[in-house]
Each structure stands twice: as C-alpha cells, then as structure tokens.
N, C-alpha and C positions, 0 to 999 in steps of 0.2 A: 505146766501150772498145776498145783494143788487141787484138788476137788476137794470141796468143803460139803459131808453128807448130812442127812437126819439119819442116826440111829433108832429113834423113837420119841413119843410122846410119854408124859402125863395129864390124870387130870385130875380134879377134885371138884366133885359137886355136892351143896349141901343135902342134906336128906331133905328139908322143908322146904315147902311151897309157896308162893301165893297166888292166888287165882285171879283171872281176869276178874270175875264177880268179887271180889277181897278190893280189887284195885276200885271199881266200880264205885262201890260200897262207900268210900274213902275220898274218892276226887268229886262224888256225883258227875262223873261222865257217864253217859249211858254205854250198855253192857255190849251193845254192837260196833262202837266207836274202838272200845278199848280190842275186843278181838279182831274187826276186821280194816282197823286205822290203823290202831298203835302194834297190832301184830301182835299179841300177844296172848296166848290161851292160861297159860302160868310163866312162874319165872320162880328161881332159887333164891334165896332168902337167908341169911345167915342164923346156925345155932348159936348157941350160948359158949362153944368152945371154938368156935369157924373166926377168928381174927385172922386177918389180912397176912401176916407171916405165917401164922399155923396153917392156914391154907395152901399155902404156898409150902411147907415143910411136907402136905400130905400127897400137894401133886409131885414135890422132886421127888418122893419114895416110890409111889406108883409109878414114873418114870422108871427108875431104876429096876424095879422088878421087871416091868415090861419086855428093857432091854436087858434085865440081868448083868448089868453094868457095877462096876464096883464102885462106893466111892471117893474112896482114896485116889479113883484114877482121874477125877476130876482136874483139871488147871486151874479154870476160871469158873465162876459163876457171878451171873449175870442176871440183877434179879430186875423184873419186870413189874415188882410188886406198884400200886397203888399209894399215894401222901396219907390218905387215909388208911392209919391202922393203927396198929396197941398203941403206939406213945405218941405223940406229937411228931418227937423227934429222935431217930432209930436207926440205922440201917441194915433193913430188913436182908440184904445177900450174907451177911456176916452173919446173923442168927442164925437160916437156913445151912448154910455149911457147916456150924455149928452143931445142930440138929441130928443131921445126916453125916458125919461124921467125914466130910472133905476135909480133912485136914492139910492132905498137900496143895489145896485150891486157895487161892482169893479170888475177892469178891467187893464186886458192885453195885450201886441201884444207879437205874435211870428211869428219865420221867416224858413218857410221848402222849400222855391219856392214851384214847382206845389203840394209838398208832403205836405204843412201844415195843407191843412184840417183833412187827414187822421191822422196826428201827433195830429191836437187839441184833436181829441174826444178820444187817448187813453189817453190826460192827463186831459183831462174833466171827465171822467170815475175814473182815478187815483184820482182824485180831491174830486167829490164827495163822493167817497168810504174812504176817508183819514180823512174828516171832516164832521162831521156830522150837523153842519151848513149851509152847502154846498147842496141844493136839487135840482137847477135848476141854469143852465146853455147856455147861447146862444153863439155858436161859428160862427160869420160874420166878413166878410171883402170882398173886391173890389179888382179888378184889372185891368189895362190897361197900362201893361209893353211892348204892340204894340208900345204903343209911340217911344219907343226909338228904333225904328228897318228902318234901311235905304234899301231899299230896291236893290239899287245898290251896297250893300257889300254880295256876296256871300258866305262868309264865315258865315252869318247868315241867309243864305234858308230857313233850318231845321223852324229856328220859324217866318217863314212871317205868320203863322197860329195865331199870336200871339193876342187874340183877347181883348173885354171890358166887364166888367159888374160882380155882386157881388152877393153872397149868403148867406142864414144864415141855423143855424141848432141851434132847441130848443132840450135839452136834460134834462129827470129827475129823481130822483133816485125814486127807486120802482114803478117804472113806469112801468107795464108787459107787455107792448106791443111793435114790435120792438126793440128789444132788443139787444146792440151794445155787440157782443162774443169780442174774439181775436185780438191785431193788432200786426204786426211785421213790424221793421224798419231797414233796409242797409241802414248805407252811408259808403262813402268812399271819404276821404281828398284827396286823391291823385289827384285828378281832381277839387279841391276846386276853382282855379282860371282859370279855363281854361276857363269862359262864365265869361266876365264881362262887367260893363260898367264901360268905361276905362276912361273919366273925371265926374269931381264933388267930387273923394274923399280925402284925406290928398296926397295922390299920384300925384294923377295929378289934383291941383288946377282947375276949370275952370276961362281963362284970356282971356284976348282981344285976342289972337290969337287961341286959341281953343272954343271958344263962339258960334260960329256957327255949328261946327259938335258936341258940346257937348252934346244936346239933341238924337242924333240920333246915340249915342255910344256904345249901345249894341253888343259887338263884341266876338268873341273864337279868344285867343291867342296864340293858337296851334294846328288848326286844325288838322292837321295830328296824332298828339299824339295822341289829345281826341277822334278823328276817331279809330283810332287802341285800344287804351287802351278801350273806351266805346264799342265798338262791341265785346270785349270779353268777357266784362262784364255785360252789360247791359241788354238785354233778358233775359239772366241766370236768372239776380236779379229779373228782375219781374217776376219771374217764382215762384221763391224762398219765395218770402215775401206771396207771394198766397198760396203759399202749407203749409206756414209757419203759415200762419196765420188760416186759417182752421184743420190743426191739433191741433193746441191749442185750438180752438175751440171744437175739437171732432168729426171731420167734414171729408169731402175729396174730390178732387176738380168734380168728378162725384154729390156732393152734388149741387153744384152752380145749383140757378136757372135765377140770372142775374146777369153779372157782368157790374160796371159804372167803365168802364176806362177814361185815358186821350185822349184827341185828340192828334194824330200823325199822322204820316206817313203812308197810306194804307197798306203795307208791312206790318210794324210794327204790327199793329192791327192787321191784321191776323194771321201773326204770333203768337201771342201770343192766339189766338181763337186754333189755328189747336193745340198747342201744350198740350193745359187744352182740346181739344177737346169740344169744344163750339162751337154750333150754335150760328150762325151771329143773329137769331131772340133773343139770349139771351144777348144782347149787343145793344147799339147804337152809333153809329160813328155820330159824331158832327161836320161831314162835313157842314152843314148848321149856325154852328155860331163860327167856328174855336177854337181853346185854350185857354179857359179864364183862364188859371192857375189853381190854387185851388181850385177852383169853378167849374170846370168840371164835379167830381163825384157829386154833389150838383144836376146841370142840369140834369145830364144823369139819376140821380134818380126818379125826379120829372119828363122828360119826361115819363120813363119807367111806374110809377103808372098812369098818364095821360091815356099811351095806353095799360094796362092792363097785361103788362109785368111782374109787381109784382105783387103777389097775396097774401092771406092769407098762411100762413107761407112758402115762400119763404126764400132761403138762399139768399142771395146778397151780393156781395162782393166788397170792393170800392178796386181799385188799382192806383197808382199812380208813376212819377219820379222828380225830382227835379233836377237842375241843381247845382251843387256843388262838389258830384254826391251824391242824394237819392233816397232809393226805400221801398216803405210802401202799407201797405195795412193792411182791416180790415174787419171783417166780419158780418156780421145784420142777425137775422134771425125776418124776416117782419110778423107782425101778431100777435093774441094771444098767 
C-alpha cells in the first residue's frame, strides 16, 4: 500500500493583534475571565490586505519555500479556506492556484468549519490512493470569521477567540516520511443550525434595515438547547474520534506523543489532556494567537517541531470541532 507523507507546512499569520484587555474593553467582561476562562492573552486580527484567499495565497508560498517544492508539480489543491471571504461567492482553490502558478493542478473548496483541515487530508489521502495520477497534493485556506462576531452579544462569548490567518499542508504519495495513519469523523445534524450568521443568505436577505448589524451576525439561535444538547455530546465526541482514530491506526492513546488541538476554553483543553492522560508539555494552548479555525492544528504543529516537541517518529495526533456539530481527528506518525 502507498504511504501518503507530509512534506511540509505553511503558515500565515497577521502582523496585528488584539489583546485580552481590547477584547475586555468591548464585551465588558472582566479582564481575568477573558485570559484565564476564554484562554486568551491576544489573538491575530486581520490587516487591510489579509482577505480570506490572500491568506491563504501567503501560506501556499511559505509552504512552498519551506519545502522548496515547485508548483507546477502540484495535482490538486484542496482549499480549506473559510465561506467568509472577498466575494460572497468565489472559489477560493482556483484563485490560489492561480496566484501560485499551479498550472498543472485543479482545485477545490470544502467546508468542515474548524474540522476541515483534518477532513482534507483524509480525502487527500483517499484521493491520491484512488488515482494514480494523483502524487502531490496541497491542502490551504485562510480564515478571519472574527469579523463577524459582535462583541456585545453574549450569546457568542464561547468564540470572541475567533482569530485571522491561513495555512497550508503539502502532501505526497510514497513519500515515507511522516506518514498521515487514520482519521475519523462525527457529525451530527442535530445542531446543524444552531451557530449561524443569520443575514446575507436566501433567508434573511441583507436590506437597508438590517445593513448595519449584518456584518457582525454571528449568532446561536438556541443557546440553551445547543448548551445542553453540546455538553452531552461534545467531550464525549472528542474523546471518541481520538481513540477512534488511533485504533485504526494500530495505536492507543498512551501512544500519543503530541497532540495539536483547537483553541478553546481552558477547561475544555484540560479536560480533554486529564482524560487521554496527557501532559500539558505534549500539547500547546494557542492562548497567544486565539482560534484561527482550521488552521489551528497547522500552527500548533509547526510550533510543536519549532520547539522540539515532535521528534523523530513521534505519534501526533490532530484533533479538532466544527460548528454544525463536528468532531474529526487524525493521526501522523512524524519521522522515518
């Protein structure tokens, strides 16, 4: 059978900030809530040139340098990007090949919220193994769905962490090094409309009377449910898609030697450390640049090898949720 590698990452992070005390400032939550609830010291912010595909154009180039990859030698691209971005309606893998001059590639977008990176590479993986045409693969996209979060609606606390900035992942077949095992994926419809932004679509046109709060309409239309219904659920599933995915692999979660979660909620993360029984040192909380969505595990990886967290054949395991409701995760085993 084929081994399906990572060659490398990209990333791109905005130059601005905003600070727990900015966020503070703005929600009136108090300033110890915000850093030691919501986890967040700062978070990246998009500039005036940081759109959701250009982001996404600046981490496929940093990829490419990284791995010094050409990109003519591209197949596919497989963008990861975010609904929100320059046009309504776009698609953002065609731009970015465009950009970067794939010419011999086509190109996708798919849509997992925070879960699509972990969702690309098992169907990156599926892809190349399915065609044999198919040898290299780059899965990038951007995010800065902060935009549309108002800070004075409490009913969207949970993501004032909601941060900017885009990543890539070069993948190749027979490639024996890092080595993308297992992914498993939950979702659950039941909660499909509970996070939405509630103008801009066939629903609720935006008009001259909803024009002004329409950018900033990131809202839950049920808190109470999705509260009750998600806390019964939700832990579990990330618990589940981990165990799930390392047994497939052959694996167990005593194997892990780092895991790249999403930014949450300090609880959360813990939680889910005490119950895999994981050191905090096998992990990085991305309190210093908040939730860039799908791009998370991307960073959290490329810190971790920065600071020597992964090593030769380490186990690593990306875990992730999406709002909809999903829960994915996938397993690497890093090294020869």
């Amino acid at each position: 059978m084929n081994n399906i590698g990572i060659v490398g990452f990209g990333i791109y992070l905005p130059e601005t900030y905003e600070t727990a005390q900015n966020i503070a400032e703005k929600s009136n939550v108090p300033l110890d809530i915000i850093i030691n609830k919501f986890g967040i010291n700062k978070k990246t912010i998009p500039g005036p040139d940081d759109g959701t595909m250009e982001m996404g154009v600046k981490a496929a180039k940093d990829c490419l340098r990284r791995t010094e990859e050409k990109a003519e030698n591209i197949d596919v691209i497989i963008c990861i990007g975010e609904e929100y971005k320059e046009y309504p309606l776009v698609t953002s893998g065609i731009y970015i090949q465009e950009k970067i001059g794939a010419y011999n590639a086509w190109a996708f977008d798919i849509a997992l919220r925070c879960g699509t990176a972990v969702a690309a590479m098992k169907l990156a993986k599926a892809l190349m193994l399915e065609d044999g045409n198919v040898n290299t693969i780059l899965i990038v996209g951007g995010c800065r769905n902060g935009d549309l979060i108002d800070y004075k609606n409490p009913r969207v606390s949970f993501m004032y962490n909601l941060a900017a900035g885009a990543g890539a992942i070069l993948l190749k077949k027979d490639y024996n090094k890092n080595i993308l095992l297992e992914t498993e994926i939950i979702t659950d419809g039941a909660f499909s409309e509970d996070v939405v932004v509630r103008y801009g679509g066939t629903k609720n046109p935006i008009n001259s009377k909803n024009a002004e709060i329409a950018t900033k309409s990131l809202d839950v239309t049920s808190p109470e449910r999705m509260k009750k219904g998600l806390g019964e659920k939700s832990m579990e599933n990330f618990i589940k898609v981990i165990k799930k995915s390392l047994k497939k692999s052959n694996l167990q979660t005593k194997d892990i030697d780092y895991l790249a979660i999403l930014h949450m909620k300090k609880s959360a993360h813990d939680f889910v450390l005490e119950e895999l029984g994981i050191d905090e040192s096998k992990t990085t909380y991305l309190n210093d640049y908040g939730h860039i969505g799908q791009i998370d595990q991307i960073l959290s990886t490329i810190i971790a090898l920065e600071q020597g967290k992964i090593k030769e054949g380490s186990i690593v395991v990306w875990v992730s949720a999406g709002i909809g409701y999903a829960w994915d995760a996938c397993t690497i085993r890093w090294g020869q």
